[in-house]
C-alpha positions in Angstrom: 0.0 0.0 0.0 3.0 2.4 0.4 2.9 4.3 -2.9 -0.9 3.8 -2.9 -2.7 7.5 -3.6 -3.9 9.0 0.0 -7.3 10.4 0.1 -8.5 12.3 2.7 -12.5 12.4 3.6 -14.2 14.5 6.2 -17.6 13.2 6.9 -19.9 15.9 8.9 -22.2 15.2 11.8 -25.5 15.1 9.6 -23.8 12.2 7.7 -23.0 10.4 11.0 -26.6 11.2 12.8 -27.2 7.7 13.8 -25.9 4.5 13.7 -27.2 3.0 10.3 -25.5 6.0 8.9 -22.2 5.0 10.6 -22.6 2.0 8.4 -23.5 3.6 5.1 -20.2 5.8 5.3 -18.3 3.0 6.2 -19.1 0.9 3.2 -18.6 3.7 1.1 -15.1 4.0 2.9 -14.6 -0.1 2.0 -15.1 0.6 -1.2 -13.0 3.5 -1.7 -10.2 1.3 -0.1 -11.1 -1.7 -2.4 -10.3 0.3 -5.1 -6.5 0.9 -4.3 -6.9 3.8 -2.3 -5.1 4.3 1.5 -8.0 6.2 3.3 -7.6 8.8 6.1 -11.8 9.8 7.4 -12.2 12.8 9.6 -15.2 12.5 11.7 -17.2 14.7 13.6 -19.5 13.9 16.4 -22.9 12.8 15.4 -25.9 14.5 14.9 -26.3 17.6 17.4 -23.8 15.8 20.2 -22.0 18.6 20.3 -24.6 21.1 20.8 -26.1 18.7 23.8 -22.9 18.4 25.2 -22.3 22.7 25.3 -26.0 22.6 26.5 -25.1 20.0 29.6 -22.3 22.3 30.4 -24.2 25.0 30.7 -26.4 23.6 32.5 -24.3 22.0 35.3 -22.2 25.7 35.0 -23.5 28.9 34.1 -19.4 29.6 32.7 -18.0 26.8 32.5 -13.7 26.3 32.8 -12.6 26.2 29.1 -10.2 23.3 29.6 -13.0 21.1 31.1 -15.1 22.3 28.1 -12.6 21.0 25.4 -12.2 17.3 28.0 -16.1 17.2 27.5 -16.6 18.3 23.7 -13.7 16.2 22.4 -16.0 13.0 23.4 -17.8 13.5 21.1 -16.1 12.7 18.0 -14.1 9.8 19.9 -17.7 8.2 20.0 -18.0 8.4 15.9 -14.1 7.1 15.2 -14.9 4.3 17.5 -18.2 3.3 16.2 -16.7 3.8 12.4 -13.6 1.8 13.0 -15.9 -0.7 14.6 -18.5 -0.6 11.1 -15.3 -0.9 8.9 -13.7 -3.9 10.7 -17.6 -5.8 10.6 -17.0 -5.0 6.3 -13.8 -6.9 6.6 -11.6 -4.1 6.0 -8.7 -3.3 8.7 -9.2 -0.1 10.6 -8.0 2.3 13.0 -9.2 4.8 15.1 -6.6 7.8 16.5 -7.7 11.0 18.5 -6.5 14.3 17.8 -3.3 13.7 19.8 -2.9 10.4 18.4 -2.7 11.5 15.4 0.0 14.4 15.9 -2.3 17.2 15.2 -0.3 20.2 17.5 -2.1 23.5 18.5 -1.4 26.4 20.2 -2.5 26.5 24.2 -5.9 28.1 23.0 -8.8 26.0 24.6 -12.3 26.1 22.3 -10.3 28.1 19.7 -7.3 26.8 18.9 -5.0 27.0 16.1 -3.2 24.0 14.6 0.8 24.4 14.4 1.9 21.4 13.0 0.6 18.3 11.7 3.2 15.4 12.7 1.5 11.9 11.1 3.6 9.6 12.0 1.2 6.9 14.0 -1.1 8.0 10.5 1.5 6.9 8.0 2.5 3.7 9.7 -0.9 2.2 9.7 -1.7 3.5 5.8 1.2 1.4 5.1 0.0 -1.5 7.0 -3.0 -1.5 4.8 -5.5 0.3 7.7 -8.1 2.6 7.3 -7.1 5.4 9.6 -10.0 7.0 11.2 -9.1 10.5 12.9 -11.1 12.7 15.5 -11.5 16.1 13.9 -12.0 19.1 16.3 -9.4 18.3 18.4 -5.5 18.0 19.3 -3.3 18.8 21.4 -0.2 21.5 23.1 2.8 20.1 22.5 4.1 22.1 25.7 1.4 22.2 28.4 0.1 18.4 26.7 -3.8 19.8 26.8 -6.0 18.7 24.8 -7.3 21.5 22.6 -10.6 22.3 20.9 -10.1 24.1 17.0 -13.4 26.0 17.7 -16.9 24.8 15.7 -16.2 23.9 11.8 -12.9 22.0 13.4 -13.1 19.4 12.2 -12.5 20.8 8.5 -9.3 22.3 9.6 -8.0 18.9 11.1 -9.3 17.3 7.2 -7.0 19.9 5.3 -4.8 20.3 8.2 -3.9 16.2 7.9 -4.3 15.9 4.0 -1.6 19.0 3.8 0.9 16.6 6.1 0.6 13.5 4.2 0.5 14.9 0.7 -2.6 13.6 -0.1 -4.4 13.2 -3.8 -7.1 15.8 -2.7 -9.0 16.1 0.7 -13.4 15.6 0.0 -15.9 17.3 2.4 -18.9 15.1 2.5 -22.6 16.5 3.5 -25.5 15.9 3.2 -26.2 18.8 0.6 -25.0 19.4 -3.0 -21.9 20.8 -3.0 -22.4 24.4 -2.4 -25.2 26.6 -3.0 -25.9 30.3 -4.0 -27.5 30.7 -0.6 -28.7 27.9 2.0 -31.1 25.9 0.2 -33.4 26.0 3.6 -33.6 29.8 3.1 -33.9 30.1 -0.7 -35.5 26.9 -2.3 -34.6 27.7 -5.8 -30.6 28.4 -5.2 -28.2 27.0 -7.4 -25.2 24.6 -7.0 -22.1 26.1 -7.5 -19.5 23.5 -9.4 -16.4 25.2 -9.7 -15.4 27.9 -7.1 -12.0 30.0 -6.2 -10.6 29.8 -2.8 -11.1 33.7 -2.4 -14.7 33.7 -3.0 -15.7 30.3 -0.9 -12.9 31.9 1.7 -15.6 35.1 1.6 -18.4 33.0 1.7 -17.8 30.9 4.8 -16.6 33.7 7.1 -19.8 35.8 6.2 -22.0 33.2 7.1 -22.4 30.1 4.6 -22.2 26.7 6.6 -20.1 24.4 4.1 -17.2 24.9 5.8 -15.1 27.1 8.3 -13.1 29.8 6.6 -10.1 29.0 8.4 -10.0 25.3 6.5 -10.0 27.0 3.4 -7.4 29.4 3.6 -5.2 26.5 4.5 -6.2 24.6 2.4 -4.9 27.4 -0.2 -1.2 28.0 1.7 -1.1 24.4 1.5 -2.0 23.8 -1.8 -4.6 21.2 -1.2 -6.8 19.7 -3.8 -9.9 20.0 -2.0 -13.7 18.9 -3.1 -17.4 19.6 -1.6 -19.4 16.7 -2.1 -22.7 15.3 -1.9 -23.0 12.2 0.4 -23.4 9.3 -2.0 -23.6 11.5 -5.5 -19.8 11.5 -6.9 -21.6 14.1 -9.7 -22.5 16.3 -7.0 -19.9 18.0 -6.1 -18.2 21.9 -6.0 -14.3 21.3 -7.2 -12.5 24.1 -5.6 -9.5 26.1 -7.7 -7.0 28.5 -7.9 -8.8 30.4 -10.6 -11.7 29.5 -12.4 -11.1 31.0 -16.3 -13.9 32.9 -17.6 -14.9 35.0 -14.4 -16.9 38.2 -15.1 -15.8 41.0 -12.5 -18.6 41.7 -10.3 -20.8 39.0 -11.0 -23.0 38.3 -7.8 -22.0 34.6 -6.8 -23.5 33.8 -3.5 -25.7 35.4 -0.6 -24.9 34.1 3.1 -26.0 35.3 6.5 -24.6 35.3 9.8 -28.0 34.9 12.1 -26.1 37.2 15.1 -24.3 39.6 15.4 -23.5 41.9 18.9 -22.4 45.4 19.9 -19.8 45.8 22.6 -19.1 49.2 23.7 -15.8 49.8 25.9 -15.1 53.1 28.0 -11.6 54.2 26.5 -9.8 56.9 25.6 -8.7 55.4 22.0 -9.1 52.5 20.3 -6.1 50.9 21.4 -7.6 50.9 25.2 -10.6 49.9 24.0 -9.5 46.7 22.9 -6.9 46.1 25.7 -9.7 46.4 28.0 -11.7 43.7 25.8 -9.1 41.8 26.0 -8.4 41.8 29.6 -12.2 41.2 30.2 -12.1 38.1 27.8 -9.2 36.3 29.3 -10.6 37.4 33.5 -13.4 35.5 32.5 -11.9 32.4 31.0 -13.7 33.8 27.2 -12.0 33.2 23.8 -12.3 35.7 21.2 -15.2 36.0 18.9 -14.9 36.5 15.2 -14.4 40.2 15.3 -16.0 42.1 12.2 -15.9 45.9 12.3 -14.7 48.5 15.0 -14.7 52.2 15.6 -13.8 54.9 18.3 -15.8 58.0 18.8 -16.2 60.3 21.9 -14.6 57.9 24.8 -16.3 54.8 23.6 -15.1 51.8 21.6 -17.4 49.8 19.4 -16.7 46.6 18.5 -19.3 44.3 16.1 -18.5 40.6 16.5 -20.4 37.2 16.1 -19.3 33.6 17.4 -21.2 30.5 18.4 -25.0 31.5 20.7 -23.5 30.0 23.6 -20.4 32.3 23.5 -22.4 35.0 22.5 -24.9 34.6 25.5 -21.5 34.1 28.2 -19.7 36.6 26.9 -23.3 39.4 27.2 -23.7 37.7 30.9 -20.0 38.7 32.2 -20.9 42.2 30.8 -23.8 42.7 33.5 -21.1 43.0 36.1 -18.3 45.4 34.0 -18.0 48.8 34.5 -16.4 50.2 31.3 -17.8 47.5 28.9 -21.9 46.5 27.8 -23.8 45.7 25.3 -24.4 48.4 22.8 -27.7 47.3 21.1 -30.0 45.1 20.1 -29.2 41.8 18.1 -28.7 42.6 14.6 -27.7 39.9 11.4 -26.1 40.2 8.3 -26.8 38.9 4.7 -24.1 39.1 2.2 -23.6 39.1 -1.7 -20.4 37.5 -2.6 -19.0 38.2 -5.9 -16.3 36.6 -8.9 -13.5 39.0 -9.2 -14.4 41.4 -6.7 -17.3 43.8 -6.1 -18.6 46.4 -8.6 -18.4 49.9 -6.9 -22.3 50.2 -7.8 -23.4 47.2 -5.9 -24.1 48.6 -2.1 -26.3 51.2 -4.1 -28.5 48.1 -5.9 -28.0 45.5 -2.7 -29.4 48.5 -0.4 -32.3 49.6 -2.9 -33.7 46.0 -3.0 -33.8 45.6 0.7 -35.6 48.8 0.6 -38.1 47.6 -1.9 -39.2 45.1 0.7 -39.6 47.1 3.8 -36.0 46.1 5.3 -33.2 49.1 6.2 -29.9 48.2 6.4 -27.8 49.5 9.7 -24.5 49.8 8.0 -22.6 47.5 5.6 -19.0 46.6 5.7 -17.2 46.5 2.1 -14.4 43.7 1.6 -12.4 42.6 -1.8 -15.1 40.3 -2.7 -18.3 41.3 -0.5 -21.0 43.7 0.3 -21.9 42.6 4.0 -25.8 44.6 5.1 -25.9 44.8 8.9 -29.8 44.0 9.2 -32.6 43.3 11.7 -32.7 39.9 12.8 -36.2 39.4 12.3 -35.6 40.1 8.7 -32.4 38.0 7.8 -34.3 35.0 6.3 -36.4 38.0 3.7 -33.2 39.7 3.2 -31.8 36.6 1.9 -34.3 35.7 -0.3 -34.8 39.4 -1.4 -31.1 39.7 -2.9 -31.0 36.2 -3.9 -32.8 37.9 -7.2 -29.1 39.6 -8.3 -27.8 36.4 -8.8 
């Protein structure tokens, strides 16, 4: 098996929901074996495991220690590698399951947040060369200095697919869901979206950190340092699928691509003299209160108060807006806004914020602000108006 093609496969929790599903992926990872291949699956925890295990935390703690968080989350995928390695040795094909630390996947110290600094396979590539199919907890690793285990922060367990395919060279790394590839906007939203078949890295890069579930951002800007081959695809459709390139030729500048949505987004504002103190004192309120940070979107300083718009996971959202009750020089600004966004090939036409702003007017919505990058127009919207906002600007594609 040594000089055997490696192909990695990250199989999401909806694809793993129960355990007649555990099956189905396994025979599909038999087969893919069968056929010459040495196979490396990333699994995530099943179903909504993760969610019920935040939810049980929460509930035994109203902040609960972030190590003890990542010792409880990381159970989670250890029940699907165990139960998949299981499924593949009962189809006669040999299999192992590693952890995160197992495996040699390194982080920083961060816990729920982490960041992968090296990939060391070496447990990986012995087995693959025995003939196994290696099965790998995604989500997770581990400090090489302190010996934690660490959490990568939800969409992990993409990261750990790329992270690991990047290490062992491998042929091309596939994200399997349950949906077709990607979409011009989440097909629960917008029944009539389209599958997108080829994509850039800069414009699925855009789309997943404004909103769009397929994958987390993070995993896809690796996967483009790394130069990994990497492929969306439809759980059990090979011709479903969204092939992901460099370029793709014949781009028109401007074209509207995608809409996304981030369903909340929250306003901090900081007592401070400039914005430098503003987000030291963010900072020092973060790590007093055990917090990682949130994905940070826009920021501005005016008359002694620093304003900072940010969105993360609800139950980070709802610890982080509980600690503020007892602060001084930092609270929540507003209500709860959203944001719906219009991701484009080849950048964004300089009229586009005029048109984007003009429909949403159309239908009764006003957008609060929008926030330009290379290949976006992000609306800052009212919640209760994110789904219509979607559908509304769907129309421009």
């Amino acid at each position: 098996m040594h000089n055997h093609p490696i192909i990695v496969q990250k199989y999401g929790g909806a694809c793993l929901e129960t355990p007649a599903k555990i099956r189905a992926v396994a025979g599909n990872l038999a087969d893919l074996h069968r056929r010459g291949h040495r196979v490396v699956a990333i699994v995530s925890a099943m179903g909504k495991t993760t969610d019920e295990l935040v939810k049980m935390a929460y509930q035994v703690s109203p902040n609960p220690n972030r190590r003890e968080l990542d010792m409880l989350l990381t159970t989670g995928e250890r029940i699907s590698m165990s139960l998949m390695s299981m499924a593949l040795s009962d189809f006669g094909v040999p299999a192992i399951s590693f952890t995160g630390s197992q495996a040699g996947v390194m982080t920083d110290e961060s816990h729920s947040s982490a960041r992968i600094l090296d990939v060391r396979p070496i447990r990986v590539r012995e087995e693959l060369d025995r003939g196994r199919i290696v099965v790998l907890a995604g989500f997770q690793g581990v400090n090489p200095v302190t010996k934690e285990i660490t959490t990568l922060g939800r969409g992990g367990s993409d990261t750990t697919a790329v992270a690991m395919a990047a290490a062992l060279k491998a042929e091309r790394c596939e994200i399997i869901k349950e949906v077709d590839g990607v979409c011009s906007a989440d097909p629960r939203i917008v029944a009539n979206s389209k599958p997108l078949r080829q994509l850039d890295f800069a414009s699925l890069s855009e789309m997943c950190f404004w909103g769009a579930k397929v994958l987390h951002f993070r995993s896809v800007e690796l996967a483009q340092s790394q130069n990994v081959p990497l492929v969306l695809k439809q759980l059990g459709s090979a011709e479903h699928s969204t092939q992901v390139m460099r370029e793709v030729i014949g781009m028109e500048s401007g074209r509207v691509l995608a809409v996304n949505s981030m369903a909340r987004i929250e306003h901090v504002e900081i007592d401070s003299t400039d914005l430098n103190q503003g987000f030291e004192k963010f900072a020092q309120h973060l790590k007093q209160n055990g917090l990682s940070w949130p994905q940070l979107l826009a920021s501005a300083f005016t008359a002694g108060k620093t304003r900072i718009m940010m969105t993360s996971d609800s139950e980070s959202l709802d610890t982080l807006l509980r600690t503020l009750e007892g602060s001084k020089d930092l609270r929540q600004q507003r209500e709860t806004l959203s944001s719906v966004s219009l991701t484009c090939f080849g950048g964004v036409s300089s009229d586009l914020p005029f048109k984007a702003i003009q429909i949403l007017k159309y239908h009764g919505i006003v957008a609060d602000k929008f926030v330009l990058s290379p290949h976006s127009v992000n609306l800052i919207i009212p919640a209760e108006r994110r789904e219509a906002a979607v559908k509304a600007l769907h129309s421009l594609i």
